[in-house]
C-alpha beads as a LAMMPS data file, in Angstrom:
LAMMPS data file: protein, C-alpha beads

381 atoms
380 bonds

1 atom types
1 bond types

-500.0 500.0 xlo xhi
-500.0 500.0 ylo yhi
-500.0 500.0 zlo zhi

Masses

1 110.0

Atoms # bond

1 1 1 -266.434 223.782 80.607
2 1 1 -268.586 225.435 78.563
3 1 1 -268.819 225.817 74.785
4 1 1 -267.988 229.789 74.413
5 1 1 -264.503 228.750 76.818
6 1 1 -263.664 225.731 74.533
7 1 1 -263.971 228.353 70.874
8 1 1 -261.409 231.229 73.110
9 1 1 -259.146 228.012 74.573
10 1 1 -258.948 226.888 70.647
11 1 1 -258.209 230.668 69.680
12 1 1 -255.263 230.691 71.370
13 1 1 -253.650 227.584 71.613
14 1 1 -252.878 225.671 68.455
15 1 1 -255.744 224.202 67.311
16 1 1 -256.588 226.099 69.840
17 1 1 -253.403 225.169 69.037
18 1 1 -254.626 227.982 68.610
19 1 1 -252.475 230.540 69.096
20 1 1 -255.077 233.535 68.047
21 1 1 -253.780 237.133 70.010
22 1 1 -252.759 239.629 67.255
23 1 1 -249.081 240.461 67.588
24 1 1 -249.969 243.616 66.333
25 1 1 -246.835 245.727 66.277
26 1 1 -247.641 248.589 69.056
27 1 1 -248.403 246.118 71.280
28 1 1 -245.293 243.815 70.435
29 1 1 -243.045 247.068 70.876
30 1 1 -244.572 247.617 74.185
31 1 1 -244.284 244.117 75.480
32 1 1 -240.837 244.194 74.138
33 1 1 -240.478 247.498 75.863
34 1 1 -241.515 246.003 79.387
35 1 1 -239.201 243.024 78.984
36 1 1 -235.880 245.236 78.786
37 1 1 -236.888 246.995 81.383
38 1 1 -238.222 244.372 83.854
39 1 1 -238.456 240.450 84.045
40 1 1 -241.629 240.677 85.526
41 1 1 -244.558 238.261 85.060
42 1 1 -247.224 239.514 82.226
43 1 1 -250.926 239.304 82.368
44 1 1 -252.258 235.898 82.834
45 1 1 -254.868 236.407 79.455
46 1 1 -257.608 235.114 81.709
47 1 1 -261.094 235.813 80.081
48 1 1 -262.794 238.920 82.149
49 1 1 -264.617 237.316 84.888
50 1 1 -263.770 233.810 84.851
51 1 1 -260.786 232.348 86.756
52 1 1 -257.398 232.631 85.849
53 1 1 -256.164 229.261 83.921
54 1 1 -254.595 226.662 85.833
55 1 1 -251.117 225.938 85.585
56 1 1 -249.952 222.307 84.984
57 1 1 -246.879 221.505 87.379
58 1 1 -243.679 219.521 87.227
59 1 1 -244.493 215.470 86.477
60 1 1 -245.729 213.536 89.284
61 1 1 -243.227 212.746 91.754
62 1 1 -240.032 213.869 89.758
63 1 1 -237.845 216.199 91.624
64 1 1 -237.899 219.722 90.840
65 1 1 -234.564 221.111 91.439
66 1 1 -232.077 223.537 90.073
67 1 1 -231.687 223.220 86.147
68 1 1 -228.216 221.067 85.137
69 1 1 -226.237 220.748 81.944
70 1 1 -227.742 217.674 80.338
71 1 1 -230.545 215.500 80.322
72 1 1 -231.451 211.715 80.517
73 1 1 -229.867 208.495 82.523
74 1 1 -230.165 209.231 85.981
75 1 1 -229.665 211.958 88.396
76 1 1 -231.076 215.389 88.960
77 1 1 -233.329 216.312 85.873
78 1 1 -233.317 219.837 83.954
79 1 1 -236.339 221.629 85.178
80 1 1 -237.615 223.688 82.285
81 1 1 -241.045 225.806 82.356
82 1 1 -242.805 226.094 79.075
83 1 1 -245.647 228.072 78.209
84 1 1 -248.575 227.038 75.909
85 1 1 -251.524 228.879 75.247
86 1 1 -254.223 230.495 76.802
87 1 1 -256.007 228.175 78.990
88 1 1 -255.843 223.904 79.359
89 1 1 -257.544 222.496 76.415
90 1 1 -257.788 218.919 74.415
91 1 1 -255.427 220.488 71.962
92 1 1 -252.507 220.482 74.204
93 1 1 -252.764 216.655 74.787
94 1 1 -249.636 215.396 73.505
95 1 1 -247.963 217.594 76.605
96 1 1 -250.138 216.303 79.066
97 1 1 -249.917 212.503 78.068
98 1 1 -245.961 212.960 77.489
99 1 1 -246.110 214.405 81.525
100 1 1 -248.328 211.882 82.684
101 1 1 -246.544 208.818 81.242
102 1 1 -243.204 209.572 82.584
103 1 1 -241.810 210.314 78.744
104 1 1 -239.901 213.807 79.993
105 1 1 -238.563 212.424 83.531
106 1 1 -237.275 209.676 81.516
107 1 1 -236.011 212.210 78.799
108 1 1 -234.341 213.461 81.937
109 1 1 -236.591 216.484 82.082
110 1 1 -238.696 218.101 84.677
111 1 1 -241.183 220.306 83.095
112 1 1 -243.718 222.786 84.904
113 1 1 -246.613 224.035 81.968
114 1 1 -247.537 227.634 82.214
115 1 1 -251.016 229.090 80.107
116 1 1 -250.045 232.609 78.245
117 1 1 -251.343 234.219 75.584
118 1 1 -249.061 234.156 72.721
119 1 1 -247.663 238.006 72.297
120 1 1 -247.248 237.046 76.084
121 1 1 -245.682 234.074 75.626
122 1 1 -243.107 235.300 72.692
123 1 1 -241.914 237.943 74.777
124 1 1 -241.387 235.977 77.920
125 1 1 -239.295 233.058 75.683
126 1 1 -237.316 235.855 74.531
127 1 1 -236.438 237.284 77.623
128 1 1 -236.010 233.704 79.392
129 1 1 -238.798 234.285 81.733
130 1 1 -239.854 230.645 80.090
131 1 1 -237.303 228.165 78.505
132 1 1 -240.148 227.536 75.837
133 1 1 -243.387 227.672 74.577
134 1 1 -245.939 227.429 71.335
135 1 1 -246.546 230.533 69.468
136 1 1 -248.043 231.005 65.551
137 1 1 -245.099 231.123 63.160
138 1 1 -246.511 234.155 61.649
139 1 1 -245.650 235.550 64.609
140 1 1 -242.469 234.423 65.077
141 1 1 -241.546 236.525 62.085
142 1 1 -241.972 240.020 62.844
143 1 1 -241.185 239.379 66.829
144 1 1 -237.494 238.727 65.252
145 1 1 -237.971 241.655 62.913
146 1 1 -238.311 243.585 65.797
147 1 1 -234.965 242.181 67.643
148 1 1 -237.018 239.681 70.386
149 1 1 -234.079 237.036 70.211
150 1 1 -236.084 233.945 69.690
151 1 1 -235.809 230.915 67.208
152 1 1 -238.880 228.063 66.208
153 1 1 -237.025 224.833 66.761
154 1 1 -239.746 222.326 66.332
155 1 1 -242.802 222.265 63.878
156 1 1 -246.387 221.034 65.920
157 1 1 -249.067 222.301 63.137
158 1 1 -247.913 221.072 60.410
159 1 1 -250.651 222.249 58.249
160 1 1 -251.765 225.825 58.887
161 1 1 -254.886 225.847 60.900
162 1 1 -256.398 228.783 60.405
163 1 1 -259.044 228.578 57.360
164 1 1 -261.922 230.261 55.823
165 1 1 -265.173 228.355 56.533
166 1 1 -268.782 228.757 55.131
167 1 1 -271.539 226.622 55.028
168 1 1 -272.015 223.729 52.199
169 1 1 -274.975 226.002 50.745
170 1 1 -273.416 228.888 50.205
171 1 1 -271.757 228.377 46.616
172 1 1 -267.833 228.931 47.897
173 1 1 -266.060 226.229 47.073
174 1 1 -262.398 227.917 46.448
175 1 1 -260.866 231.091 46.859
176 1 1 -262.214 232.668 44.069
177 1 1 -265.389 232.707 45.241
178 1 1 -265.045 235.229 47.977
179 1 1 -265.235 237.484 45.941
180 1 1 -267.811 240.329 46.870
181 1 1 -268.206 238.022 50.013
182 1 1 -268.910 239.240 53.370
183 1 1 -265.972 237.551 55.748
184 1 1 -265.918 237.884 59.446
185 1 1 -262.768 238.121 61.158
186 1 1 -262.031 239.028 64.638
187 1 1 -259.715 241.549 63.822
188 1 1 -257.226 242.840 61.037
189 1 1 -254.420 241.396 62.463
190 1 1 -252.762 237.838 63.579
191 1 1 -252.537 234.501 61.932
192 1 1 -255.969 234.620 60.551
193 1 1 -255.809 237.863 58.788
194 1 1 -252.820 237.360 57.423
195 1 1 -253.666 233.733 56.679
196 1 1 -256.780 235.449 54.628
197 1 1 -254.560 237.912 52.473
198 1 1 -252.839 234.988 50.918
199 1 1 -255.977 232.664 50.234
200 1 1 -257.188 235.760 48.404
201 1 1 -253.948 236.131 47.099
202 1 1 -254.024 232.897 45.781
203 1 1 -256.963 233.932 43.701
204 1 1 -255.726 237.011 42.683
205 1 1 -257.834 238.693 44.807
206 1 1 -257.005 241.430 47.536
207 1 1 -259.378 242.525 51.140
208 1 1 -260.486 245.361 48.891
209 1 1 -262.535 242.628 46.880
210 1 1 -264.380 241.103 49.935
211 1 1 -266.278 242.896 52.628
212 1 1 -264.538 242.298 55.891
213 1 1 -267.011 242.239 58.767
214 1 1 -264.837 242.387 62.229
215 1 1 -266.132 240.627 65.102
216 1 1 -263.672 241.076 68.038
217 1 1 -265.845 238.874 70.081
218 1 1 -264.621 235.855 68.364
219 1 1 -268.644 235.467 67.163
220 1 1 -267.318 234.881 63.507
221 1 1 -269.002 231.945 63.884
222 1 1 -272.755 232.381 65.136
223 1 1 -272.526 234.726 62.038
224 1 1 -272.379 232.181 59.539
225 1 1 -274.535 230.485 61.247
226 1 1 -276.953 233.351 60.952
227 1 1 -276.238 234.359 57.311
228 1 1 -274.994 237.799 59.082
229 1 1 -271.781 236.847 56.778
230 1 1 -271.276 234.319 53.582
231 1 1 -268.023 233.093 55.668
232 1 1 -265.237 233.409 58.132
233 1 1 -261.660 232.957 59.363
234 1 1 -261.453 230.130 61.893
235 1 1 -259.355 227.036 62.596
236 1 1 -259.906 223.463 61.192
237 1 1 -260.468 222.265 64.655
238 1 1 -262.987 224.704 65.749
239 1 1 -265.694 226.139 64.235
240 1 1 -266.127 224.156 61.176
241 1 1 -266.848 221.103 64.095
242 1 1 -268.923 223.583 65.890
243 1 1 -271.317 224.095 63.214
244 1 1 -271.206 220.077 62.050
245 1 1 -272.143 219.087 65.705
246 1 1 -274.872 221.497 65.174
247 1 1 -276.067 219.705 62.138
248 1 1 -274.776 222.335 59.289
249 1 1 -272.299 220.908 57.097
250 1 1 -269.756 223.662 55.953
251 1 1 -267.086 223.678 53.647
252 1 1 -263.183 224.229 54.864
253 1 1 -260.480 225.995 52.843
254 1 1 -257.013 225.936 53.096
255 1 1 -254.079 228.070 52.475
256 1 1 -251.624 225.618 52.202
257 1 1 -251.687 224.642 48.523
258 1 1 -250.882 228.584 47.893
259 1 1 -248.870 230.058 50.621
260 1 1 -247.133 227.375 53.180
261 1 1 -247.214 229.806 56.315
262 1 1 -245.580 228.059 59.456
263 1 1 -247.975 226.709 61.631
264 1 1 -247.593 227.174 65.108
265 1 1 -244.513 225.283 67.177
266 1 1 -242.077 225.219 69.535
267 1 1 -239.927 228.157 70.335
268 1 1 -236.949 229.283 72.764
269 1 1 -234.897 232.033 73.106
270 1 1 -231.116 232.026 71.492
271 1 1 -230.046 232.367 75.334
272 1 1 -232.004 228.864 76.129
273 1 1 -230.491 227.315 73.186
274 1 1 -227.023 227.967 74.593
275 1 1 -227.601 227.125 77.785
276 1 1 -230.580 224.327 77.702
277 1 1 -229.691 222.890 74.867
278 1 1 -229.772 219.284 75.858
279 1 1 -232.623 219.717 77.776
280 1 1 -234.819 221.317 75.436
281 1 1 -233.700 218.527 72.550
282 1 1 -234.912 216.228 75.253
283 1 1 -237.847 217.658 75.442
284 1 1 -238.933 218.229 71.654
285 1 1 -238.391 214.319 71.093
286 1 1 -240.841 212.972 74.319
287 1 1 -243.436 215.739 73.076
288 1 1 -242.993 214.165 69.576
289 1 1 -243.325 210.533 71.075
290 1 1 -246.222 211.621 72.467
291 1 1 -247.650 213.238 69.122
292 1 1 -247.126 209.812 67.432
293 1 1 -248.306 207.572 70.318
294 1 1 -251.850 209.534 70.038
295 1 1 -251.954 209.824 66.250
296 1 1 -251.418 206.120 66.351
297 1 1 -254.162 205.991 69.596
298 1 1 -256.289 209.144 69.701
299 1 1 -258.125 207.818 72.894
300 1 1 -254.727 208.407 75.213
301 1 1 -254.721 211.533 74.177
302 1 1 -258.099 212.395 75.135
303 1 1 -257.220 210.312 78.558
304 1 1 -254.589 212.416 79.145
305 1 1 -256.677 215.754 78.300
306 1 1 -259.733 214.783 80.807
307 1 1 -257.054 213.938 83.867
308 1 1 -256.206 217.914 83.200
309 1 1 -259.365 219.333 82.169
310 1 1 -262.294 217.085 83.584
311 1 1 -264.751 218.842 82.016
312 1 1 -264.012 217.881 78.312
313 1 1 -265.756 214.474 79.000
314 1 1 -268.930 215.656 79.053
315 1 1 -268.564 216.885 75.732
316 1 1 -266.874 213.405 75.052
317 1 1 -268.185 213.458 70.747
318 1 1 -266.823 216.759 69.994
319 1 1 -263.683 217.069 72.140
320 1 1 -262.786 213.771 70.385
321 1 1 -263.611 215.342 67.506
322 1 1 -261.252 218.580 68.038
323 1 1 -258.620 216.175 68.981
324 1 1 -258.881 214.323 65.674
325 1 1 -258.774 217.211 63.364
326 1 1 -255.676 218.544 65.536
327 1 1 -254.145 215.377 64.741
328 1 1 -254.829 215.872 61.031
329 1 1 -253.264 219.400 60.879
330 1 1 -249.741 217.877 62.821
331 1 1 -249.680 215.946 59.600
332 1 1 -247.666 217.483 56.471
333 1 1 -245.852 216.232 53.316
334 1 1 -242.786 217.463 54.365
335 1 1 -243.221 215.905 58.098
336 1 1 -243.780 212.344 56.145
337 1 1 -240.801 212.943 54.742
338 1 1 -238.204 214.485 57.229
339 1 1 -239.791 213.303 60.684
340 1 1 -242.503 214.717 63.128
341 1 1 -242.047 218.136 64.062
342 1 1 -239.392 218.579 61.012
343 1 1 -239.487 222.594 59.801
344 1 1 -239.550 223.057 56.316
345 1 1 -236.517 225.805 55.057
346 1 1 -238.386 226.535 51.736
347 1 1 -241.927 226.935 52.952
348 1 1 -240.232 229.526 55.856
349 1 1 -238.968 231.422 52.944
350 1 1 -242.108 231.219 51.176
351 1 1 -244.120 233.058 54.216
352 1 1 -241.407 235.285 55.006
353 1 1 -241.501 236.773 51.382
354 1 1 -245.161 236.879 51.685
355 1 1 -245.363 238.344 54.752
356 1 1 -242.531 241.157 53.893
357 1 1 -245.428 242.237 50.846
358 1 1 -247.761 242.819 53.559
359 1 1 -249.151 246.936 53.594
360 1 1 -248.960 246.291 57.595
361 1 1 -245.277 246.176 57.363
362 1 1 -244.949 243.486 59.668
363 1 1 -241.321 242.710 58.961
364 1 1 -239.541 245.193 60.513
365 1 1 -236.166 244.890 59.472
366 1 1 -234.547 242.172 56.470
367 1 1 -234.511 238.697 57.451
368 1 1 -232.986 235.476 56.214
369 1 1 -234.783 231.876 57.370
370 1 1 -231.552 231.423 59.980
371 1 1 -232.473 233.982 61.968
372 1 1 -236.040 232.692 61.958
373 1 1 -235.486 228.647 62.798
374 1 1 -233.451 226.089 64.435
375 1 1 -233.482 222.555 63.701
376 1 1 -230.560 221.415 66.013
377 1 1 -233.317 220.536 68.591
378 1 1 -234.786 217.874 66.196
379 1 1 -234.217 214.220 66.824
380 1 1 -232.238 212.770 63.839
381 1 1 -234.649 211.787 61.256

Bonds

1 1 1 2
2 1 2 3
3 1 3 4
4 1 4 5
5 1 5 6
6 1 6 7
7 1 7 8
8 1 8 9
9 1 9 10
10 1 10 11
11 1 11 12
12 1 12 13
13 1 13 14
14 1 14 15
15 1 15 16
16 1 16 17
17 1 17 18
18 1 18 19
19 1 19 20
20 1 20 21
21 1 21 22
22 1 22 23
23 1 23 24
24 1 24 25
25 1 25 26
26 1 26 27
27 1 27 28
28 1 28 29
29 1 29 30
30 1 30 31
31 1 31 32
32 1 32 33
33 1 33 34
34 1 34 35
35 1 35 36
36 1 36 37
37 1 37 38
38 1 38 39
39 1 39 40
40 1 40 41
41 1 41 42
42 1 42 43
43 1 43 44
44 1 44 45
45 1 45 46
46 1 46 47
47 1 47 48
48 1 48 49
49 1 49 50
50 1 50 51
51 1 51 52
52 1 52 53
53 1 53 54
54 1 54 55
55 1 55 56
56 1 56 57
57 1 57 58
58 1 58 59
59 1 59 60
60 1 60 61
61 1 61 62
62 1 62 63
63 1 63 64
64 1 64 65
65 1 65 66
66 1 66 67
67 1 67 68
68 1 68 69
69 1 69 70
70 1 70 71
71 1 71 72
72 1 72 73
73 1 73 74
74 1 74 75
75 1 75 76
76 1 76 77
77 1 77 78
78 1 78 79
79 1 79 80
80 1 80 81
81 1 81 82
82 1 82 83
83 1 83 84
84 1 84 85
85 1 85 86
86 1 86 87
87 1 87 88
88 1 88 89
89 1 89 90
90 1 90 91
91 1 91 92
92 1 92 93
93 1 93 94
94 1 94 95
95 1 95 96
96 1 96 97
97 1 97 98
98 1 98 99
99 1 99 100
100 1 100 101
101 1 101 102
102 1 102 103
103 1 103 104
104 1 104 105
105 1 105 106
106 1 106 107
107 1 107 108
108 1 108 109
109 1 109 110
110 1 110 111
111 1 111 112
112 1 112 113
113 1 113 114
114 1 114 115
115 1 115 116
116 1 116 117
117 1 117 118
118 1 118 119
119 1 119 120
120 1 120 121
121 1 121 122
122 1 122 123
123 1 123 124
124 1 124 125
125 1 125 126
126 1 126 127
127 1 127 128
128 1 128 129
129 1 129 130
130 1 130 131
131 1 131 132
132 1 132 133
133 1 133 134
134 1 134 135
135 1 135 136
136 1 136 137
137 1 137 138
138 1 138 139
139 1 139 140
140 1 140 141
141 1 141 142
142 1 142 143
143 1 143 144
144 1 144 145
145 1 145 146
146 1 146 147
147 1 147 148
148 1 148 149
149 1 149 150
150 1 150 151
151 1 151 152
152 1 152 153
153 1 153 154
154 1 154 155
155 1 155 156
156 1 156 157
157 1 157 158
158 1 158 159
159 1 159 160
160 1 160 161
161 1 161 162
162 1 162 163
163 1 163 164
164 1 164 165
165 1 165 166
166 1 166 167
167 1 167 168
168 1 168 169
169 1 169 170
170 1 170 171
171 1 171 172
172 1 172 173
173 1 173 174
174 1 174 175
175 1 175 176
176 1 176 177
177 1 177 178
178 1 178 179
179 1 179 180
180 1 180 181
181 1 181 182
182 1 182 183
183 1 183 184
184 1 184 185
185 1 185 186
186 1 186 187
187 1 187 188
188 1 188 189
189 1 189 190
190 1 190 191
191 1 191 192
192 1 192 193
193 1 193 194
194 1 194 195
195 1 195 196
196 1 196 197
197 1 197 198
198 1 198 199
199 1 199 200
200 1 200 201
201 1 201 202
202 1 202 203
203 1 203 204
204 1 204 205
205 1 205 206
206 1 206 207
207 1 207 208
208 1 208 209
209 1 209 210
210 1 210 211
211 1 211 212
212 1 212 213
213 1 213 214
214 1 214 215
215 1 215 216
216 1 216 217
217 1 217 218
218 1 218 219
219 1 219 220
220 1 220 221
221 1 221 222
222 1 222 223
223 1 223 224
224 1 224 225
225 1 225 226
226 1 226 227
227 1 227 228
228 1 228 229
229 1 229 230
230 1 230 231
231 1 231 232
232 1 232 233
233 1 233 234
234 1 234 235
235 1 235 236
236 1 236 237
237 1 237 238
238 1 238 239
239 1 239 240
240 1 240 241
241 1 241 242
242 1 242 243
243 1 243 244
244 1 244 245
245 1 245 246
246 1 246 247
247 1 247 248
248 1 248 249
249 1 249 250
250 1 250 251
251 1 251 252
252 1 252 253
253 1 253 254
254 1 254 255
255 1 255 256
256 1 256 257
257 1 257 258
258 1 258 259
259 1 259 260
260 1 260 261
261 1 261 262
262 1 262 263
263 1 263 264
264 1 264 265
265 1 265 266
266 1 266 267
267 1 267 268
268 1 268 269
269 1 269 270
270 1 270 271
271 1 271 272
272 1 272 273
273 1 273 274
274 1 274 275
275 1 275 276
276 1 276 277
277 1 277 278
278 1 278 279
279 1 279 280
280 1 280 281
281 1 281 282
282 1 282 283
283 1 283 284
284 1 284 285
285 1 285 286
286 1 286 287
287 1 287 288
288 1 288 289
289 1 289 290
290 1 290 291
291 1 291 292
292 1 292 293
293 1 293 294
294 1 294 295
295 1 295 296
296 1 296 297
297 1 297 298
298 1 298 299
299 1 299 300
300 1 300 301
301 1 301 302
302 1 302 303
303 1 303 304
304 1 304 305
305 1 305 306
306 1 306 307
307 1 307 308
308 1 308 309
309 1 309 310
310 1 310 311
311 1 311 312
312 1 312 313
313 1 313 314
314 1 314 315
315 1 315 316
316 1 316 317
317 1 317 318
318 1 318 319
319 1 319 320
320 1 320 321
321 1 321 322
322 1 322 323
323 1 323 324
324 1 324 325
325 1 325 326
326 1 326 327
327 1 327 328
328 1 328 329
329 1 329 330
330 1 330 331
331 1 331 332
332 1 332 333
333 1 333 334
334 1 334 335
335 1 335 336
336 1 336 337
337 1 337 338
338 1 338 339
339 1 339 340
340 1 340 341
341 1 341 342
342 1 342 343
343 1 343 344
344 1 344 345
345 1 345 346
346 1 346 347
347 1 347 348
348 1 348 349
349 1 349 350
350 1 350 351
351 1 351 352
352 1 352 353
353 1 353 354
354 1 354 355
355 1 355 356
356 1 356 357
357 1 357 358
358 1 358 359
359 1 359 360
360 1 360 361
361 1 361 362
362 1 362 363
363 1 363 364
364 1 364 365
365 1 365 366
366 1 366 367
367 1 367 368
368 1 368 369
369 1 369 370
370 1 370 371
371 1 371 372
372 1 372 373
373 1 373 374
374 1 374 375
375 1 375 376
376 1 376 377
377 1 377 378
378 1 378 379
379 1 379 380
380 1 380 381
């Protein structure tokens, strides 16, 4: 696969996971628009003239099925589809290796992956076209604002993972020195614009003190790299590794220590809950085995990664890399201390203030945390 595929499969999955598609409001009211009026399928997000991504089925040789009432022991397993972002990537691996090594048929689970972009993928969770999926928190916010009936029940990113990068030479060290800076960003909109209001925010800064140079070619990066900007948004396991494989160290910064916005994580529609709700519990504990088992071994993750995408070993260094910084940004304080995948009430209520401030007006309507997570899915911790 080649290098430009690997920087769009990391923009939209989670490190990747990244889950990089603006959920720009116009376009959130129209998909939102289409759902009530239709459950029809939604654009694949393939990238204009390459294949459309491939579709991981149900676990070898488990039966698919009709969906039942609970999960585990034996019997007939819950089928559940969940979407995760745009295309197959090593970012995904902890639901490939918890497919491949039987953890969801033994969860009593029968899961069938589908690749979405993530306005795509919010809308069809909330309209039960898919039992779940992976979508940004920051978009999870103003989807509910805007009455898509969908609740985050399990944290993944624990760390944001969008950042501002730059290289090591070029004098920024923290957010205060942006200032008068030229930033790339592919758009203003999404996680990493919103993610870049409240690093300047932290500084006491606004977008009006920064030149923002918009590059909606995701090229944020070869900009750097040229000095056409003095930095960029981007995610901790993407372009910061790009431009280290390429031999120019760069410094990372976060927007954690400022503003704790919700990473990107599992979601499901208030419908699902009711009716899945074993199921998906079932499922949210074997991905989180699987999230331990390859922070513990990062190898069977990548294992697991290569039997779905072959072509990652042949950049064996750097997908291992990406892998390894994904791992890093699962990791939180608060996860140490309430469990994998635990979702923190207070940082929630931190974003969602922040968020509210926004000039976009990206919260629609008032909103209380409750109507934003669910943390009945979680294993006990």
């Amino acid at each position: 696969m080649s290098r430009s595929i690997h920087r769009t499969a990391a923009r939209r999955s989670p490190g990747s996971p990244r889950l990089e598609r603006a959920l720009v409001l116009p376009v959130l009211a129209a998909l939102l628009a289409a759902a009530c009026a239709s459950p029809a399928a939604s654009p694949t997000g393939a990238v204009p003239g390459s294949p459309a991504p491939p579709s991981v089925g149900p676990s070898e040789g488990a039966p698919s099925g009709s969906p039942v009432a609970g999960s585990g022991g034996s019997g007939a397993l819950s089928h559940l589809t969940v979407g995760l972002g745009y295309i197959p990537s090593v970012q995904f691996a902890q639901f490939y290796l918890a497919q491949q090594a039987g953890y969801y048929r033994d969860a009593g689970v029968d899961v069938a992956f589908e690749n979405k972009i993530d306005p795509d993928l919010i809308v069809l969770v909330g309209q039960g076209a898919l039992d779940a999926g992976i979508a940004d928190g920051t978009s999870v916010i103003p989807a509910v604002s805007q009455g898509i009936p969908i609740r985050y029940i399990a944290t993944i990113y624990g760390t944001f993972p969008n950042i501002v990068f730059a290289k090591a030479n070029s004098g920024i060290t923290n957010a205060a020195d942006l200032k008068g800076k030229r930033i790339g960003t592919p758009c203003k909109c999404g996680s990493s614009w919103i993610m870049l209001q409240a690093l300047l925010h932290s500084a006491g800064l606004s977008t009006g003190d920064v030149q923002v140079v918009e590059y909606p070619d995701f090229s944020q990066e070869a900009a750097v790299a040229r000095g056409a900007v003095d930095a960029a948004t981007g995610y901790a396991n993407n372009e910061p590794l790009q431009l280290q494989s390429q031999g120019q160290p760069v410094t990372v910064l976060h927007v954690d220590q400022s503003v704790p916005l919700p990473g990107p994580g599992l979601i499901a529609s208030t419908a699902t809950i009711a009716a899945k709700g074993p199921a998906l519990k079932a499922f949210v504990a074997a991905t989180l085995r699987a999230m331990r088992e390859i922070a513990a071994n990062p190898q069977s993750g990548f294992d697991a990664a290569v039997k779905v995408v072959p072509e990652l070993a042949s950049q064996r260094a750097l997908q291992m890399a990406i892998l390894q910084a994904t791992i890093a940004t699962w990791r939180s304080p608060y996860g140490a201390a309430h469990g994998l995948g635990a979702i923190d009430p207070a940082a929630w209520q931190a974003s969602l203030t922040f968020m509210s401030s926004l000039p976009e007006h990206l919260v629609a309507r008032p909103l209380t945390v409750d109507q934003l997570i669910d943390p009945s899915l979680l294993p006990a911790s």
